[in-house]
C-alpha positions in Angstrom: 21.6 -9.3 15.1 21.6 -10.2 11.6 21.5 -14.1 11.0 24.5 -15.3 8.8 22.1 -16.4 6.0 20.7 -12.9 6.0 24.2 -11.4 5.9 25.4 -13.5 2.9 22.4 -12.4 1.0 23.2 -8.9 1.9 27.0 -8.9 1.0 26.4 -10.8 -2.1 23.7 -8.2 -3.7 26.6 -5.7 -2.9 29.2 -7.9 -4.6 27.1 -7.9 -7.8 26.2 -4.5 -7.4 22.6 -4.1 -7.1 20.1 -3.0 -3.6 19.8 -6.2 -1.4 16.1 -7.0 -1.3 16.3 -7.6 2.4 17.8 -6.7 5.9 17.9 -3.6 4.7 18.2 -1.9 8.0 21.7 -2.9 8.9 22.9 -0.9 5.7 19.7 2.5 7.0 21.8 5.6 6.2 20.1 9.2 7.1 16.8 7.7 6.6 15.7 6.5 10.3 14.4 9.5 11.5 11.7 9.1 8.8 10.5 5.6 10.3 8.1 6.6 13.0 5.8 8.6 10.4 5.8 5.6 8.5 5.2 3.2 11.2 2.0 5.8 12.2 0.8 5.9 8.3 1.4 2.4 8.0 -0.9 2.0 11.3 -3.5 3.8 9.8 -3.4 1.9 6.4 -3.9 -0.9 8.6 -7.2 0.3 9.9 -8.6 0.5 6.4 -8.0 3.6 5.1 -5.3 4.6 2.4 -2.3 6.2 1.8 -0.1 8.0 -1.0 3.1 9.5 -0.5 5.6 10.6 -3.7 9.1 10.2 -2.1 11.9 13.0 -4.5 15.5 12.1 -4.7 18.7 13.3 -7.0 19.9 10.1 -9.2 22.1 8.4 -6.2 20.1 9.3 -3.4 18.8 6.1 -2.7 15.2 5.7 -3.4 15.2 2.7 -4.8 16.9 1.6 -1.1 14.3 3.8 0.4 11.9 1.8 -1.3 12.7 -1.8 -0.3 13.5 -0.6 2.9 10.2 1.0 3.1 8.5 -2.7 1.9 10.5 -4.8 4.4 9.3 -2.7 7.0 5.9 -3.1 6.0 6.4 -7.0 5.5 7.0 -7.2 8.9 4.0 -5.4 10.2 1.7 -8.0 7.9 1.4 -6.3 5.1 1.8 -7.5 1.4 4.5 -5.4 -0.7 5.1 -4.8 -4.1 7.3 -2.9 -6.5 6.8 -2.1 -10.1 9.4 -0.4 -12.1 8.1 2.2 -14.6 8.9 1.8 -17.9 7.7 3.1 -21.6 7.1 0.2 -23.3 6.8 -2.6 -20.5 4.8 -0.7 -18.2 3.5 2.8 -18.6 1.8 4.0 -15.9 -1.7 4.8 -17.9 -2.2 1.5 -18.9 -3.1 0.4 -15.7 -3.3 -3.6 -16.9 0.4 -3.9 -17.5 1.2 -1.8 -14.0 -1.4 -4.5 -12.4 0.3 -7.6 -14.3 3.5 -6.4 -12.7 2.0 -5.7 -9.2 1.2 -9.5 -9.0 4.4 -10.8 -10.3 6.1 -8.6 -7.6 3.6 -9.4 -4.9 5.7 -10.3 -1.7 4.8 -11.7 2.0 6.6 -12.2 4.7 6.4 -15.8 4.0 6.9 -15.7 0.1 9.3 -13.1 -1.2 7.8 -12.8 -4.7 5.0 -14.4 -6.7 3.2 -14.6 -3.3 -0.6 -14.0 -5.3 -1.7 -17.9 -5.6 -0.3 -18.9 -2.0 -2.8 -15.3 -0.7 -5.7 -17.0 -3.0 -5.3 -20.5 -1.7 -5.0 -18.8 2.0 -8.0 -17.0 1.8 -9.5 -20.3 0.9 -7.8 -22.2 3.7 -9.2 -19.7 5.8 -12.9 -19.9 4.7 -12.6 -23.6 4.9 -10.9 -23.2 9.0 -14.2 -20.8 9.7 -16.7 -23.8 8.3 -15.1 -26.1 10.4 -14.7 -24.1 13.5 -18.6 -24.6 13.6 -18.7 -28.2 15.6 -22.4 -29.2 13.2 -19.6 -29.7 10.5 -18.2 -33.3 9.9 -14.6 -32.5 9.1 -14.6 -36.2 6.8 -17.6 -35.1 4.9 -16.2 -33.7 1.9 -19.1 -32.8 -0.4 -20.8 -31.4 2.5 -17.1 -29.4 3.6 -17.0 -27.9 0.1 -20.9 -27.0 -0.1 -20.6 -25.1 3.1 -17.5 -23.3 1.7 -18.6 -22.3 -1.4 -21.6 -20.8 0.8 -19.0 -18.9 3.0 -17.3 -17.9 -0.1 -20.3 -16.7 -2.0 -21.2 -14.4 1.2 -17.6 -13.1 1.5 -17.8 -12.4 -2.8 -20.5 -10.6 -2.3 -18.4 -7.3 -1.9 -15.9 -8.0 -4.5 -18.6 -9.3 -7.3 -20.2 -5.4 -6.9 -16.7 -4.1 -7.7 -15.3 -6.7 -9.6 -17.7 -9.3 -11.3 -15.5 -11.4 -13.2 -12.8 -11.2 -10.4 -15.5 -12.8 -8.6 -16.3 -15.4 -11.5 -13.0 -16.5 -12.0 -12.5 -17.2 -8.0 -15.3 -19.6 -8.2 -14.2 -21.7 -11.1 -10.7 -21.8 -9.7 -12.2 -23.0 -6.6 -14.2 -25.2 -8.9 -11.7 -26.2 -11.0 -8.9 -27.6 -7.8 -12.3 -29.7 -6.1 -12.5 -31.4 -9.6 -8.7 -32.3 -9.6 -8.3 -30.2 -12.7 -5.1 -28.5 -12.0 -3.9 -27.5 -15.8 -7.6 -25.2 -15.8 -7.1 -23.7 -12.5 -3.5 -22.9 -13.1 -5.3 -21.0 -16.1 -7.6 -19.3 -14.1 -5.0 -18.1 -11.5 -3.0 -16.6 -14.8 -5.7 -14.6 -16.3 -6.8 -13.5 -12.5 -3.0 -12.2 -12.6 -3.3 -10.4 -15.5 -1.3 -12.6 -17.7 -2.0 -12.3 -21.3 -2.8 -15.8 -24.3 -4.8 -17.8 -21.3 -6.7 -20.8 -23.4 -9.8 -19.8 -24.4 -11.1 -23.4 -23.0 -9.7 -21.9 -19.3 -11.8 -19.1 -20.0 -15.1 -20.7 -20.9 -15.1 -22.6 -17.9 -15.0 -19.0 -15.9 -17.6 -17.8 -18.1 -15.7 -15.3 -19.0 -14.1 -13.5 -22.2 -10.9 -11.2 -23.5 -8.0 -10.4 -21.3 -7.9 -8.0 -18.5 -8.6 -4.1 -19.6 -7.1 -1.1 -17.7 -10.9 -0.8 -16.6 -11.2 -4.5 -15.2 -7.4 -4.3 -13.5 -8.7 -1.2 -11.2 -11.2 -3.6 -9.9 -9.5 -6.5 -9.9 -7.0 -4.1 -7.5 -9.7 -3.4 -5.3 -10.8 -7.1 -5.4 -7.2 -8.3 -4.3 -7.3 -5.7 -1.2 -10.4 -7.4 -0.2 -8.8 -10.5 -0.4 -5.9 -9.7 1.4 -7.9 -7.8 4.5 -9.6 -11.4 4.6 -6.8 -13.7 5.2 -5.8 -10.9 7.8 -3.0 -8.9 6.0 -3.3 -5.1 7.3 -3.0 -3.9 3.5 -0.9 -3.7 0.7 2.4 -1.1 -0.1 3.0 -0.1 -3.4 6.0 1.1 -4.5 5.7 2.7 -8.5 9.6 3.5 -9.1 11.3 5.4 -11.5 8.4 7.4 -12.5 10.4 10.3 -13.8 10.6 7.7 -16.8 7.4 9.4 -17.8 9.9 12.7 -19.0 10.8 10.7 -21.6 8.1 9.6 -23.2 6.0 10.5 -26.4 4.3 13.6 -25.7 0.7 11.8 -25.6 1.7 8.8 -23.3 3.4 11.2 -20.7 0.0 13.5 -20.9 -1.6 10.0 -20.0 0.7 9.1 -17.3 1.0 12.1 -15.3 -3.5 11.8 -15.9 -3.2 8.4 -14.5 -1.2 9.2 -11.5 -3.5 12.3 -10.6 -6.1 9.7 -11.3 -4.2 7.0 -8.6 -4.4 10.1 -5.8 -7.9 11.2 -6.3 -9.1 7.3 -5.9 -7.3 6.5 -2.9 -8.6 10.2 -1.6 -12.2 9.0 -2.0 -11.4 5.7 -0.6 -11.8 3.2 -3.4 -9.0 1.4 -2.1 -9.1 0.7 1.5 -5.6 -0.9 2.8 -3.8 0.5 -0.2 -0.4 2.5 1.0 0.5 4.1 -2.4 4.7 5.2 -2.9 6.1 6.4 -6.0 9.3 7.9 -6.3 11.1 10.3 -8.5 13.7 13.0 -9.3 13.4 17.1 -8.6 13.1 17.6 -12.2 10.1 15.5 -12.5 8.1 16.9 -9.2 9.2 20.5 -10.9 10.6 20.6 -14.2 8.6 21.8 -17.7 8.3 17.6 -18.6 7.0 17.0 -15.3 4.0 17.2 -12.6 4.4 20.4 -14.0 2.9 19.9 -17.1 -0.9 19.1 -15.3 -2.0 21.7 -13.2 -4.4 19.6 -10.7 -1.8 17.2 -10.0 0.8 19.9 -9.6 -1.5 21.3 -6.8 -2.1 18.0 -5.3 2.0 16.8 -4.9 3.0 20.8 -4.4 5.5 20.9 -0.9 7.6 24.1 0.2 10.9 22.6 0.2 12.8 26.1 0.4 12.8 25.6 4.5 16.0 24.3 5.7 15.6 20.4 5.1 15.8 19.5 8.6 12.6 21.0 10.0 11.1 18.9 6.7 7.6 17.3 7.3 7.9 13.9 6.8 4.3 13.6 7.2 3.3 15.7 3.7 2.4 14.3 0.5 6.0 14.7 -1.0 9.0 14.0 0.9 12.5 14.4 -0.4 15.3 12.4 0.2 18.8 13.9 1.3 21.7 13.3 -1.1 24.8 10.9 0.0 27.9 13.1 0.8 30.8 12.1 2.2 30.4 11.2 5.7 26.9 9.2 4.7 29.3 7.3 2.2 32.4 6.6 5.0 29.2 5.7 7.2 27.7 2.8 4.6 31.3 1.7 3.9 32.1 1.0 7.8 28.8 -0.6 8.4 29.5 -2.7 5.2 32.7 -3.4 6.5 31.5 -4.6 10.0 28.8 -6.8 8.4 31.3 -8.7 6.3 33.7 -9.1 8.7 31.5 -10.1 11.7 32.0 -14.0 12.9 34.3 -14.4 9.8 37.7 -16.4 10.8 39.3 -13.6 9.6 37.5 -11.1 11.3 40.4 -9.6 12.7 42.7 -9.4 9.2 40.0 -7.6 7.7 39.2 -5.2 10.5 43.0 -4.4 10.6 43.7 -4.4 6.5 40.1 -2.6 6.1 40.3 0.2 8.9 38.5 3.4 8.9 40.8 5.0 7.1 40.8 2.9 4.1 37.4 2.5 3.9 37.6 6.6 4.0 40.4 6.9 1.7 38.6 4.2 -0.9 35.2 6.2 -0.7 37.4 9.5 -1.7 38.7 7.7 -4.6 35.5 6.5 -5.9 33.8 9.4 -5.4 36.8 11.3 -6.9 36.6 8.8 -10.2 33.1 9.9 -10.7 33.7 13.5 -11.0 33.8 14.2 -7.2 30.1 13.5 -7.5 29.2 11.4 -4.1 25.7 11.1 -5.0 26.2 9.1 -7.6 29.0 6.7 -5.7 27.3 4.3 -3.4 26.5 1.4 -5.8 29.7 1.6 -7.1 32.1 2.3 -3.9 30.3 -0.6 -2.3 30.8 -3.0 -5.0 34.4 -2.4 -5.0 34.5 -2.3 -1.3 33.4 -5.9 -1.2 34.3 -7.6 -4.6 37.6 -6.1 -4.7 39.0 -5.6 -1.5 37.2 -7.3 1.3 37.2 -10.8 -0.8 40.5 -10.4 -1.4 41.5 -9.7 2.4 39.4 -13.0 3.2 40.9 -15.6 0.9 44.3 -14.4 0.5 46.5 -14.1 3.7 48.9 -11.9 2.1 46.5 -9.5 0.4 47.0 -5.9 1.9 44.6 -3.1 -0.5 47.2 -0.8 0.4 50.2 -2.2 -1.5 48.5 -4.8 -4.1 45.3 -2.7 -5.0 44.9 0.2 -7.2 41.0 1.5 -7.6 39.9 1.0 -11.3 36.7 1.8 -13.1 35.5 0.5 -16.3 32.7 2.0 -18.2 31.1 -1.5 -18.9 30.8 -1.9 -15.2 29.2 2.0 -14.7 25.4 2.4 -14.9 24.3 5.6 -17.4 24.5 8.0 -14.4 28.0 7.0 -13.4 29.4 7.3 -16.5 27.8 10.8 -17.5 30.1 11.5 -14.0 32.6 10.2 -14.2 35.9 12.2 -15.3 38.0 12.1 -18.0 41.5 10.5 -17.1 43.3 11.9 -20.4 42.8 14.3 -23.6 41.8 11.1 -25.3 38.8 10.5 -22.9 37.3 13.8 -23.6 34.7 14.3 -26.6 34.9 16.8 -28.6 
């Protein structure tokens, strides 16, 4: 069961209207039966090899859910997880520097949530320093001695990384450098340009040896480097999640060329195993896995993702490069909503008002209207239905005793509380709401 912590966290994403970022398998609608390919692929990543998988999905379908439900199940089979939003200006997906910047930002552990990257450096340290003392000819109180033996482990376990990534390598020294000398202001410097980060001092740098900022060149090996590093403080691998990439639609003809060249780029790399422990998702909508301003658009990577998806959807192969999600309807909707409605109410002190006040049927009558406010359009409902299934009515039920949805609530929804995609469905409500 779902610890009351973990529940709060849950119903309060919700509340505010955005995807929980965890326990994400108490609110698993139509998407279990996907699970035990995932587990198997995820096994496999484990082993070091790597994976790539494009997940398809109609606005509303859930694939940003998919996605953090996909990492927290990764996060608990030891693997790091991150999730990088695609966007034009921030982060296109052919610069691969800003797409690695983001990567680290995002980075995520079981232990740390986000901005897990120093606490894996300092790990993998911990744990070279463990295997120098686990060899009983090393006095644990000599220090110099401690430190000379590590930088000898270190140098032996670089030795794969400095062929890939030289200055990845460089800069891991210094830092190292840098925190036995007490100089905490140049290794916090060193750990920001190793992230990616842009404007590190140039003194930070000469101390590494090292010049510029990171290049999309450098951050494909410095991505190769961190996999090392993470196989060596015994993480099975990292998960990827690149979301939104249908973003690349709406781009400048030449930067959606060389993002759609990028991501056939991604595939081929992973395919000739340059980097092992790498489990790569991105997601996307129909129209961007077969529309004109699509995949479409670049013949080799058209091949590569291509899936028959005119078979009826249940004998889908969840184990092909392209999977697509099914769209909410109505019963998935009713579904979320009860399961919402159980989480909130269970060990309240008002568990049973809000079980009786909030029954099936008005969580079913409530989903109808929502649905019916955006156009009949279910697809697009869930963020919204379950923001006003818990803001407005399930609140209300807890703090006020006399609170009953049916006679003191009426449904409304305001277009500065609607996403783009809700408000391109919703429906007009008079003659003055339509455009002409």
């Amino acid at each position: 069961m779902i610890s009351a912590s973990r529940r709060e966290d849950i119903v309060g994403a919700l509340r505010r209207g955005t995807v929980p970022s965890a326990g994400l398998d108490a609110l698993a609608v139509g998407i279990d039966a996907l699970a035990p390919v995932f587990d198997e692929e995820l096994k496999a990543v484990a082993t070091g090899k790597a994976g790539f998988k494009a997940v398809r999905g109609e606005y509303g379908s859930g694939k940003t859910f998919f996605g953090r439900w996909l990492q927290e199940r990764a996060r608990s089979k030891a693997f790091a997880t991150s999730e990088v939003q695609i966007n034009e200006t921030e982060t296109p997906l052919h610069r691969l520097e800003t797409v690695y910047r983001r990567l680290v930002e995002q980075l995520a552990t079981a232990d740390t949530p986000q901005g897990a990257f120093r606490s894996v450096i300092d790990g993998w340290f911990f744990a070279l320093e463990q295997d120098v003392l686990a060899d009983a000819s090393v006095d644990p109180a000599d220090n110099d001695g401690l430190l000379a033996r590590t930088n000898e482990l270190m140098e032996a376990r670089l030795a794969g990384i400095s062929r890939a990534a030289p200055a990845f390598a460089a800069v891991l020294r210094a830092y190292r450098q840098a925190q036995a000398d007490g100089a905490q202001q140049i290794a916090d410097g060193l750990i920001a340009w190793l992230a990616g980060q842009p404007n590190v001092a140039a003194g930070v740098k000469r101390f590494a040896g090292i010049k510029g900022d990171l290049d999309h060149f450098a951050a494909a090996n410095f991505l190769a480097g961190l996999l090392t590093i993470l196989r060596d403080s015994g993480y099975s691998g990292l998960l990827l999640v690149l979301d939104e990439v249908e973003i690349l639609q709406r781009m400048r003809a030449d930067s959606r060329e060389k993002g759609l060249n990028a991501l056939r780029q991604w595939i081929d790399e992973i395919d000739a195993g340059r980097y092992p422990g790498l489990y790569l998702i991105v997601t996307g909508t129909p129209a961007f896995f077969d529309g004109p301003q699509g995949v479409q658009r670049l013949v080799p990577l058209a091949q590569r993702l291509h899936v028959d998806f005119a078979t009826d959807r249940r004998f889908d192969n969840p184990r092909a490069v392209q999977i697509r999600l099914a769209a909410f309807d109505q019963a998935s909707l009713l579904q979320v909503g009860r399961m919402v409605r159980d989480l909130y109410a269970h060990d309240r002190t008002n568990e049973a008002r809000l079980r009786q006040r909030v029954d099936d049927v008005y969580v079913e009558q409530l989903a109808r209207a929502v649905a019916g406010g955006l156009g009949g359009k279910v697809g697009v409902a869930p963020r919204l239905y379950l923001k006003k299934l818990v803001a407005d009515v399930l609140d209300r039920v807890d703090l006020h005793e006399a609170f009953d949805p049916r006679q003191h609530y009426q449904l409304t929804m305001a277009e500065a509380e609607m996403t783009v995609n809700e408000r391109a469905a919703a429906s007009a409500t008079s003659v003055d709401d339509i455009e002409l």
